[in-house]
Structures are given as C-alpha cells and as structure tokens.
N, C-alpha and C positions, 0 to 999 in steps of 0.2 A: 534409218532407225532413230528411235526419240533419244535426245542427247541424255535423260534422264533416264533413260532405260541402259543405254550401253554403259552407264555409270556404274548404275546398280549392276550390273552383269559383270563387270571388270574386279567391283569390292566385295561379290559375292551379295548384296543386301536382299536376304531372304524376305527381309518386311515389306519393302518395296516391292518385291514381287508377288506375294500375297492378296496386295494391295490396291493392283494395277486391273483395268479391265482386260478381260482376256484376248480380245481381239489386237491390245496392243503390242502384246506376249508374240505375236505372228510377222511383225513387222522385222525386216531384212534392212542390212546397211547394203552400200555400194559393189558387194561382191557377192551379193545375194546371201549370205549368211546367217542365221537366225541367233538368238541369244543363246541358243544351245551352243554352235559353232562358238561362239565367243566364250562363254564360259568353259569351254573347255579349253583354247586356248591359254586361259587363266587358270587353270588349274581349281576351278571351284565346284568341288567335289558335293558339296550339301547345297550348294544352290542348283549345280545340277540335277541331284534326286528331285527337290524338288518342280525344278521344270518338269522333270517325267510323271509326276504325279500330278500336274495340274497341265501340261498342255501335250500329251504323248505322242501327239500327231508330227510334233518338231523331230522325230527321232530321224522319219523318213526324208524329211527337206533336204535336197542337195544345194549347194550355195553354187556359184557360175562357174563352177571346174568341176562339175558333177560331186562334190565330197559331198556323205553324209557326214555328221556328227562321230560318228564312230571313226570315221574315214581319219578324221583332225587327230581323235585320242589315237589312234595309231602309229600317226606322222609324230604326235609330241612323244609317244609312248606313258602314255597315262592309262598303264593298266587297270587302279581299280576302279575310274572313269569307263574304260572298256567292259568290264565286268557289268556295270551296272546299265547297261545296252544290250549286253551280250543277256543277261538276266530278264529284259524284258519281251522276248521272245519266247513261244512255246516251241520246248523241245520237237515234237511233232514238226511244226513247220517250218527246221532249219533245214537249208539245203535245197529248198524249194524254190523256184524262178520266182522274184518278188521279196525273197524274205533280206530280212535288215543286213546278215553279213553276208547273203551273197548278192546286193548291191554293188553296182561298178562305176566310177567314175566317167567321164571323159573318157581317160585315155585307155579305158578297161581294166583299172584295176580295181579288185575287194580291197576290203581293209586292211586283211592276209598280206596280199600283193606291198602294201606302201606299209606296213609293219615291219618285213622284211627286208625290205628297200633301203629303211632307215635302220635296220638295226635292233629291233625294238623287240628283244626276247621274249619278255615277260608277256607282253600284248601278242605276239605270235602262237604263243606256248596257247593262250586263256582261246583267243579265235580258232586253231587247229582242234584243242581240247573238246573245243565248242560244236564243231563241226568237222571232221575233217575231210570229206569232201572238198572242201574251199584249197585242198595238195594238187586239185585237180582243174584247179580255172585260171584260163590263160584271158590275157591282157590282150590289145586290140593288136600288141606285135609279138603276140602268141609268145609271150616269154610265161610259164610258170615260175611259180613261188621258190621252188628248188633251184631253180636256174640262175634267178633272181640274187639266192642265198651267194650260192657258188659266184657266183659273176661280181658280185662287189666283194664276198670275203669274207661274209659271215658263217662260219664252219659249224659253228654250233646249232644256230637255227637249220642250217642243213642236215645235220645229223639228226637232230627231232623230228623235225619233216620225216624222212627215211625211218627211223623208230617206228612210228605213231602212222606211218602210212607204207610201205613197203614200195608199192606199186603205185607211186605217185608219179604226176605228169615232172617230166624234164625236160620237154622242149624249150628251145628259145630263137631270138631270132633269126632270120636268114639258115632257118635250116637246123640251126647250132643245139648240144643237147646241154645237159649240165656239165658232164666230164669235158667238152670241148672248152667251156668256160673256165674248168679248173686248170687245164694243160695250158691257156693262154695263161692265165693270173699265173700259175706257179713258174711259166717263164720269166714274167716280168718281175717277179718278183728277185728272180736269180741276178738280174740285171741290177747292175754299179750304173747312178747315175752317171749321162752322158759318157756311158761306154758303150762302143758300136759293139752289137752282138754280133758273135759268130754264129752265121747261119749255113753251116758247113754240114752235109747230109748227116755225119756221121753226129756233132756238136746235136743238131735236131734230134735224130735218132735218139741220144742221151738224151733230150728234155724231154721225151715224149713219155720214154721208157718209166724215170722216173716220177714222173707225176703219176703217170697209172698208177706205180707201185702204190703211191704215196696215197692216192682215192682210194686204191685196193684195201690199204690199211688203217686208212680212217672210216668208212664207210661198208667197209664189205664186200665181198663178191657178188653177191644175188643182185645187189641194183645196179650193179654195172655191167655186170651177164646180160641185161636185158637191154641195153642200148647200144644200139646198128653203128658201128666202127665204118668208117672210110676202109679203102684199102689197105693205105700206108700206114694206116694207123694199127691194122689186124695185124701187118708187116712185122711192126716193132715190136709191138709188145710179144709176139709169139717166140720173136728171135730173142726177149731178155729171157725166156724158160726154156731156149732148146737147149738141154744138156751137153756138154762136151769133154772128156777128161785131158784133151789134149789144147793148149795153147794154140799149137799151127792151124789146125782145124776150126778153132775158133776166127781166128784170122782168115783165115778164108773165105769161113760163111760171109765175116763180114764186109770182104773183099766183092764177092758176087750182090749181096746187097745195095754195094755203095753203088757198082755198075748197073745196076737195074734201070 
C-alpha cells in the first residue's frame, strides 16, 4: 500500500481521498487489507462513509484471514462503523449465499460469530437485528454464535440471541451443545485458584444440577427442552425435581444413584 495512502487512512484525510485516482483506492498492504480494513481499524468513521461512496466494491475484499471490513468492525466493536455496512445491503438480499454478513472468514466465521467471540454487544445486537438468520451459521468447527456466547461467558449476548431467535443453532465442538458449555464454565467458575476439585459422583452430581437450574432460570425452559441431554445428564437433573417428603428416602435414592 502507497505510504501516502495508509497515512491519509490512519488521520482520516477525506481531501486526500477525494483526490487520489481510484485505482489507487484498491491497493492492499502486506496482509491483504484494503484502506477500508485500515480505517476501520482507526476508527475513521467519515472517511469510511466516504470510501463506500466512492469505491463500494472494498466492502466485499477479504484481507489474508479471509475478514471483510465488516469482519474488523466486529472484532474492534465499532458498531456505528458496522451499521454503516450493514446499511449498505438491500434488505431483500440478506441471508442470501454471497451477501456481505453472511460472509465467512478462514476459519468460518460471519461477523455474528467474531462479534460474539469478542464480546462486542452492540455489533451483535445491529448484525442479529439485521439478519437473524446469521443465529444459525456455524464456523468451520461447527461452533454456533449461542455456543460461542455461552462458552466464553457472554450471558447477555446469549440471552438476545435466544430472545430474538428462539430456535437458534447451539451446537459446538466435538459434539458439545450450548448448555454443555455453560455446565463446564459454571464449574470452573466455582473453582478457588489452584484447588484440586472434587470430582466425587455425588460433588459432580451437584455441579451439574445446579447449572441447569441456573440456565433454567436465566434462559428459560423452551431452549433447553430442545437440546439431547447425555444420559447422566437426564440422570441429574431428573433426580433435583423427584419429590420426596422424607429425608431417608431421599437418601436412598441418592444411594442407588451413586451405585449405578
């Protein structure tokens, strides 16, 4: 890229791009990345409009990790950067193979996928809003965007996800769904640095029990109704609602449980 161009793109200088012939508007640095890529980076909001209005074919360009432009304002969380991409798209052909958010990197994610990745509410909220289809596209290790939320810890992106899509995709890796991602995090999370867990059937039992509860009542019953429990897992949780009015009985059940 022209060292006079990545300048102008770094201070925002709208005159300089004005100014420039358009063919050199096209020219990538060493990671493949266009001046759109870069200005967003930079946070340069009015120089970006303008790139879209004089060179709109840069929206599409992926730099050498497959990102579009949109892909960056994700990762930085530059929603009204994101908006103004998300804007240049006709409602009609979102959702469509080819269109600008359901673009996927490398490593198969939308912009959806690496919004959530990083955290990035605002940008998730404007992309879901935008499309919400995009609850429903999995990355190249079939992790969706809900799984994605749950699995690093962002509760609230997961709970808008679920809002705003009911019967959104929850798979994730090796098999795993979303509520499998929140039963590990909420163990780990119970965990005192560098103290050895107790991984004693009964101790498990308890983590298990109460993380459902705890999905139960952050998220609801209907989305967790719909996702295929292991055995051990139907085990638990069935045994924290069987009724008992008697202590010894309870004791018991969970005597035959521990022997299984």
């Amino acid at each position: 890229m022209d060292p006079e161009l990545f300048e102008a793109t770094v201070s925002g200088d709208i005159h300089f791009l004005t100014t420039t012939q358009l063919d050199i508007l096209s020219e990538e640095n060493g990671q493949k990345s266009t001046i759109l890529h870069v200005a967003v980076e930079f946070q340069q909001v009015e120089f970006v409009k303008e790139v879209i209005r004089l060179h709109s074919l840069l929206l599409k360009r992926q730099n050498s990790n497959g990102d579009t432009p949109l892909h960056s304002a994700a990762m930085k969380g530059s929603w009204e950067i994101a908006q103004l991409f998300i804007d240049t798209e006709d409602v009609e052909y979102r959702g469509r193979e080819g269109s600008l958010l359901m673009m996927k990197n490398e490593d198969g994610n939308t912009a959806l996928h690496v919004a959530v990745r990083n955290g990035k509410m605002e940008v998730a909220k404007k992309l879901i809003e935008a499309d919400v289809e995009l609850c429903n596209c999995l990355t190249n290790d079939n992790e969706s965007p809900l799984y994605i939320a749950v699995e690093e810890g962002f509760f609230d992106i997961a709970k808008f996800i679920i809002s705003e899509c009911p019967s959104a995709a929850h798979q994730g890796t090796y098999g795993m769904t979303a509520l499998h991602a929140a039963l590990i995090r909420t163990h780990c999370e119970r965990e005192v640095e560098n103290q050895v867990p107790d991984l004693s059937l009964k101790n498990i039992r308890r983590i298990l029990r109460d993380a459902f509860l705890r999905m139960k009542e952050c998220f609801g019953g209907s989305q967790l109704d719909q996702i295929d429990l292991p055995a051990p897992f139907r085990s638990t949780f069935s045994f924290r609602y069987h009724k008992c009015p008697h202590r010894a009985s309870t004791e018991k059940r969970s005597h035959d449980f521990s022997s299984r």
